[in-house]
C-alpha positions in Angstrom: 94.5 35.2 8.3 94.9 31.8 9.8 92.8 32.4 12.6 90.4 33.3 10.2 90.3 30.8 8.7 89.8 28.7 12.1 87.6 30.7 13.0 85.3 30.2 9.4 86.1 26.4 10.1 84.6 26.0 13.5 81.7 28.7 12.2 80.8 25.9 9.6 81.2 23.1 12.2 79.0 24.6 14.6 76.4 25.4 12.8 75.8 21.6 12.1 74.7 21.4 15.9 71.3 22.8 14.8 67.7 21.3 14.6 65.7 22.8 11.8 61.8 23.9 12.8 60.4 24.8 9.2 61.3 24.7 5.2 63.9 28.0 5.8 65.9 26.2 8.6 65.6 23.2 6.2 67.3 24.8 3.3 69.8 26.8 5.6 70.6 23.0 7.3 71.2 21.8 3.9 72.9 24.4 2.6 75.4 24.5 5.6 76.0 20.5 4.9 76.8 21.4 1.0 79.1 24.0 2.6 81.4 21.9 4.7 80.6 18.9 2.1 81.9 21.4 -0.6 78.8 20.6 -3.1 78.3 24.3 -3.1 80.3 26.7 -4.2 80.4 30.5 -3.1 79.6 33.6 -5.4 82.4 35.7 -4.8 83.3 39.5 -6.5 85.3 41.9 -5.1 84.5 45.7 -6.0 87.6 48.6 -5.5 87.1 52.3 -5.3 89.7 55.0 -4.5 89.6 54.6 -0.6 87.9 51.2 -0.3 88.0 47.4 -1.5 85.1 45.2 -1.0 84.5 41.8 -1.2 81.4 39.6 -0.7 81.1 36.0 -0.8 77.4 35.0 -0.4 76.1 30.9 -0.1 73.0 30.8 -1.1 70.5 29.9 1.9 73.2 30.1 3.9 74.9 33.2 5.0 76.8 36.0 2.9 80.2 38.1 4.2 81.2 40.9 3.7 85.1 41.8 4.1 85.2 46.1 3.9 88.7 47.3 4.0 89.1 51.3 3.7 91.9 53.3 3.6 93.3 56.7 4.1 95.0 59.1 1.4 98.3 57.2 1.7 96.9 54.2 0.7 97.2 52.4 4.2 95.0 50.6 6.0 92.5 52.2 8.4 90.3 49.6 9.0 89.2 46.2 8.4 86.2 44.0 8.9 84.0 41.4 8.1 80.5 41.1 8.5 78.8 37.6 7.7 74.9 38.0 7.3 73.2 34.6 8.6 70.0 33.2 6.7 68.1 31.8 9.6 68.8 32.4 13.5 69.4 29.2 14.6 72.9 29.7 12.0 73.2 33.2 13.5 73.5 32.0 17.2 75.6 29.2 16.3 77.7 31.5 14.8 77.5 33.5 17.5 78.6 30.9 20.0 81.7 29.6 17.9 83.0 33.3 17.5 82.6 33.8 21.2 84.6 30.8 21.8 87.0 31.7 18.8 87.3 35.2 20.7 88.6 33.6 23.9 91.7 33.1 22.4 92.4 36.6 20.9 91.0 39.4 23.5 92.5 42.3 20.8 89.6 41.0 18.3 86.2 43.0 18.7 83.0 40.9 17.6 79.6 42.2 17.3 76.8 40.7 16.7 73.0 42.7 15.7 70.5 40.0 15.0 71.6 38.3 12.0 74.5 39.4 11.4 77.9 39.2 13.8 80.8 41.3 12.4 84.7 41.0 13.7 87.5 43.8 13.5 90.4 43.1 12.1 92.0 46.3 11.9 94.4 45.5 14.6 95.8 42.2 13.0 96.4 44.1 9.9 99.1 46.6 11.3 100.5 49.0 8.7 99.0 47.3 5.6 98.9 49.4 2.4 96.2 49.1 -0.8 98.4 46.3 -2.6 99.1 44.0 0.5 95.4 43.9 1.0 94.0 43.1 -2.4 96.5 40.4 -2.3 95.4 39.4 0.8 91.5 39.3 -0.8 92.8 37.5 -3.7 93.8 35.2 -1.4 90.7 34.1 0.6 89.0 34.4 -2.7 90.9 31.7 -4.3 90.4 29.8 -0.8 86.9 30.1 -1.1 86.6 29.2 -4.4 88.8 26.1 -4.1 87.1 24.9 -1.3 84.3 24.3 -2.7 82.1 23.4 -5.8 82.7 19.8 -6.1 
């Protein structure tokens, strides 16, 4: 989760290393600097069916994620990953560039990217998780989320 976390931070970071070209990039630009300024605050809900919890956390003119964890009969973990959705391109390749450099340090972590949106596995850093150790764990970066921001 912590390198998660670093890797979210030095998303945000990176991002700020754009120039916007028209009123979308504009809004995106500002919307990343309410982001890391924490003026904004994210919408966050997280959905649960028998063999699957979701949770999305979307910033408005910014980019939205989406953390899919499913599970087999037993109730353990058979994969996990997130997929963060990017408004404009220029946040999509900065993205891109920060999760290729984030990536350097753990080879076991597969990152994708297909146009907008890049998506990481985390199945393998979640080794032998059940249904109840994940939720928590959403709980968790929920509450992160939502303290982080929202000033």
């Amino acid at each position: 989760m912590k390198k998660y976390l670093l890797m979210a931070a030095a998303l945000l970071a990176a991002t700020m290393t754009f120039t916007a070209c028209g009123d979308d990039d504009e809004k995106s630009e500002e919307a990343i600097e309410d982001i890391v300024s924490g003026k904004t605050k994210p919408t966050v809900t997280i959905n649960e069916t028998a063999d699957k919890i979701v949770m999305t956390a979307e910033w408005k003119n910014a980019y939205t994620e989406v953390h899919t964890a499913t599970f087999d009969s037993n109730g353990l973990l058979t994969s996990y990953t997130v997929a963060s959705t990017y408004a404009t391109d220029a946040l999509a390749d900065a993205a891109w560039k920060a999760a290729q450099e984030a990536n350097g340090e753990d080879a076991d972590l597969k990152v994708t990217r297909k146009g907008k949106t890049i998506t990481a596995d985390y199945t393998k850093e979640y080794p032998e998780v059940n249904k109840d150790m994940m939720r928590s764990v959403f709980e968790t970066i929920k509450k992160q989320y939502e303290s982080m921001s929202g000033k």
